[in-house]
C-alpha positions in Angstrom: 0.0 0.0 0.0 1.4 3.7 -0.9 2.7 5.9 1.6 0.3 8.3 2.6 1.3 12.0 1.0 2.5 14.6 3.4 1.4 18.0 1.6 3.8 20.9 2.7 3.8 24.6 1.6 7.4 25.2 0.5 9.9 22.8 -0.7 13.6 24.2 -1.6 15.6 22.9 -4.0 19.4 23.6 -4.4 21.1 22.0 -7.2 24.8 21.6 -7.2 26.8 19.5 -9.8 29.7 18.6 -9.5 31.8 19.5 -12.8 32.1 22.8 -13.9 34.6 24.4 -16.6 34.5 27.7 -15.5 35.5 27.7 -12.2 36.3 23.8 -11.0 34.5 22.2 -8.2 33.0 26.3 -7.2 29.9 24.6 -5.4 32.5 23.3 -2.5 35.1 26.1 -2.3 35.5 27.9 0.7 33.8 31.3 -0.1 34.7 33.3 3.5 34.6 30.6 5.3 32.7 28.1 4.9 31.6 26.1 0.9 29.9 28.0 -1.2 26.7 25.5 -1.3 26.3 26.4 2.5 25.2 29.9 1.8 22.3 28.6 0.1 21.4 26.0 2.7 22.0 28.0 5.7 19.6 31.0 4.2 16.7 28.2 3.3 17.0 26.9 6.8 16.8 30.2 8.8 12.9 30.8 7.4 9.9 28.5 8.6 8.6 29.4 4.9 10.9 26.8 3.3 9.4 23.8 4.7 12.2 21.3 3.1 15.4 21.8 1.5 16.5 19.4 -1.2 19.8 19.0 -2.2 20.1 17.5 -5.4 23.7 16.3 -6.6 25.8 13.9 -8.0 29.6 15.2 -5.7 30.1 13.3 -2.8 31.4 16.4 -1.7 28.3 18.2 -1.7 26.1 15.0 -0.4 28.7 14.9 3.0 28.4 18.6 3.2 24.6 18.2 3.1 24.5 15.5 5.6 26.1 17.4 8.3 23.2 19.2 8.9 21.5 16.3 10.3 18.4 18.1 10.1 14.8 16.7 9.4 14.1 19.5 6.9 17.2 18.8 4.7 16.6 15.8 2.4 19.3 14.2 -0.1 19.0 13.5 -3.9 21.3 11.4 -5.7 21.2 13.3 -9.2 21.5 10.5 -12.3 24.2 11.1 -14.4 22.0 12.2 -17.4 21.4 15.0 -15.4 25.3 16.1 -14.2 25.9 16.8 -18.2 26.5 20.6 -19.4 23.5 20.2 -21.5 21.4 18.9 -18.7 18.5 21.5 -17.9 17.7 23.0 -14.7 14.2 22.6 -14.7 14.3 18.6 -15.3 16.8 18.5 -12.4 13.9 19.9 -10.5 11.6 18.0 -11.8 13.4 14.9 -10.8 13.9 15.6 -8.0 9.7 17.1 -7.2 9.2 13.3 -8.6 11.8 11.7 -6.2 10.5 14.0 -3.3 6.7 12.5 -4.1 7.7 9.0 -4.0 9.6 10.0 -0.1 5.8 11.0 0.5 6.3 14.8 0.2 4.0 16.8 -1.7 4.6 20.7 -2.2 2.5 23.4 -2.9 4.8 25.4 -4.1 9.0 24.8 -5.3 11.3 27.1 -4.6 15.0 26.7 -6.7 17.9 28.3 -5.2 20.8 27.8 -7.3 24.5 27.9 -5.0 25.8 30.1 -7.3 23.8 33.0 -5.8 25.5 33.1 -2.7 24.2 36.7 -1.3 21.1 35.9 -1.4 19.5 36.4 1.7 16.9 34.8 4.2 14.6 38.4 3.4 14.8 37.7 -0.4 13.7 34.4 0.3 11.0 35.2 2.3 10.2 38.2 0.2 9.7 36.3 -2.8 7.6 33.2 -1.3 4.9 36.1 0.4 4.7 37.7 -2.8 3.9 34.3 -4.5 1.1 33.5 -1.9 -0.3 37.2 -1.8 -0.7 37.1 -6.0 -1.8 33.5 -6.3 1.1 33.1 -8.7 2.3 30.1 -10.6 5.2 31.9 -11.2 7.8 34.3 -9.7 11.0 34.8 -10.6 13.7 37.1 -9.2 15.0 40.3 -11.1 17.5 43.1 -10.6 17.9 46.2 -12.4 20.1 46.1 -15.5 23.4 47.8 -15.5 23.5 49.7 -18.0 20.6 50.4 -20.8 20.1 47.7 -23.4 20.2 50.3 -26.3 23.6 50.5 -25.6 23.8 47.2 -26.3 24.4 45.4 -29.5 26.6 43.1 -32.1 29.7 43.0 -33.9 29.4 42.2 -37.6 32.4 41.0 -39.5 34.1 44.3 -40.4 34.5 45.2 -36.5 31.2 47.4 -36.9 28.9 47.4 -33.7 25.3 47.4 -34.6 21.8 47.6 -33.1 23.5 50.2 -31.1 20.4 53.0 -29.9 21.9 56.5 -29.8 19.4 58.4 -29.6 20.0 57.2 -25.7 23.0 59.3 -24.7 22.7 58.9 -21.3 22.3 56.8 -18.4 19.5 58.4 -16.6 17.6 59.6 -19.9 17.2 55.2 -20.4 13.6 53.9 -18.7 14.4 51.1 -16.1 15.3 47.8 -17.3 15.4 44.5 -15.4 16.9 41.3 -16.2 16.6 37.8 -14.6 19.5 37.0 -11.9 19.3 33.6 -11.9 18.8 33.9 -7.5 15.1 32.7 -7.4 12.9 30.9 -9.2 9.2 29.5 -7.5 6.8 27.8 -9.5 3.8 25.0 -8.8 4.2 21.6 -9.1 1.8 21.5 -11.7 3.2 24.2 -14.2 6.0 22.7 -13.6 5.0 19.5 -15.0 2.6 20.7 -17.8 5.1 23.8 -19.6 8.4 22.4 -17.9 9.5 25.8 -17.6 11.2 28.2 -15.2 10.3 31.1 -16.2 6.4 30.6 -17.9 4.8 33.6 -19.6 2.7 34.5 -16.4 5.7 35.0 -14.4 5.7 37.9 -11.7 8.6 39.5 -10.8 10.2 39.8 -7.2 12.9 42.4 -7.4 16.4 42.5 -5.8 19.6 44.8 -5.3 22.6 44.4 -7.0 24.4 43.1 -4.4 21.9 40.3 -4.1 22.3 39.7 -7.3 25.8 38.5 -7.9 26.4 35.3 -9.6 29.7 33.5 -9.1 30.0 32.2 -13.1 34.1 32.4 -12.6 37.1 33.4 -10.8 35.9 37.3 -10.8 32.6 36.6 -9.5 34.2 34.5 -7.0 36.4 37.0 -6.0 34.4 39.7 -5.9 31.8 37.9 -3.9 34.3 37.1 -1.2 35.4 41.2 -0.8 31.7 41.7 -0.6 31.1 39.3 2.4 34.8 40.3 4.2 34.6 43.9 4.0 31.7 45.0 2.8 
């Protein structure tokens, strides 16, 4: 006879693969202090609006890390190879892991996907984002942050070194409306969208807003480094 489900109201998922080319093995290096991956856990943990958090991985490294907890709200995924590839895509290692999560007997409401690589997000962001969710009746949210610089400045290089696409009527800063982009920090979705678009981001997504500083994403060295000034000294 099946396990009887348990329905919860938040269930966090935090992917962390083992091979990367950028920036080797970044989900266990010590950013100050302690492994990168921890950030993520330790801000999931500190909310009672994140009933579970799910770590999903195929590193030993990151499955120890995740088992010192010893904590009742942190649960384990071996990720299948076919998911640990470069062309693997987040959303069916969430996916897999929803499914694996059902079979434990765990039902969510709503999934939450905290990637490690966004380690300054913060317990308020969190939070931030899964009220908004609730208050709008969402499917969808997904986190955003202002763009650096206007996108008409932005544009290609064609084969004789010309830039084009390039919007100068913009000549400054200030004079450019407000642009956003997606920082990669938070993504919450329902089971059920999840399973019918198998999308992150779906065309009815709302939009929970962060700083910059919230927004960093360690993609390489730099990131790294800059992350770890920020969290020192800053």
């Amino acid at each position: 006879m099946r396990e009887e489900i348990k329905r919860i109201g938040t269930l966090a998922i935090i992917p962390a693969r083992k091979d990367s080319k950028r920036l080797p093995r970044k989900n266990v290096l010590a950013l100050a202090g302690k492994p990168l991956i921890n950030w993520s856990i330790d801000e999931a943990l500190k909310t009672q609006l994140v009933d579970l958090v799910v770590v999903t991985s195929d590193d030993e490294e990151v499955i120890s890390i995740a088992k010192a907890y010893q904590s009742p709200r942190v649960e384990i995924i071996q990720r299948p190879i076919e998911l640990a590839t470069d062309t693997a895509k987040s959303v069916d290692v969430v996916i897999h892991a929803l499914i694996e999560m059902e079979a434990r007997g765990v039902w969510p409401e709503r999934v939450v996907l905290l990637q490690p690589t966004s380690p300054l997000r913060t317990v308020s962001d969190i939070e931030g984002a899964v009220r908004l969710f609730v208050e709008m009746r969402a499917d969808n949210i997904v986190s955003v942050c202002e763009v650096d610089h206007p996108t008409a400045w932005c544009g290609k290089v064609d084969e004789n070194l010309g830039l084009v696409g390039i919007d100068l009527s913009v000549s400054r800063s200030q004079e450019a409306e407000k642009e956003y982009r997606l920082n990669g920090a938070i993504y919450i979705v329902t089971p059920y969208t999840l399973k019918e678009q198998r999308q992150l981001v779906t065309s009815s997504a709302k939009v929970f807003m962060m700083d910059k500083r919230g927004s960093l994403d360690i993609d390489d060295i730099f990131d790294f480094k800059q992350c770890e000034f920020f969290l020192n000294y800053l």
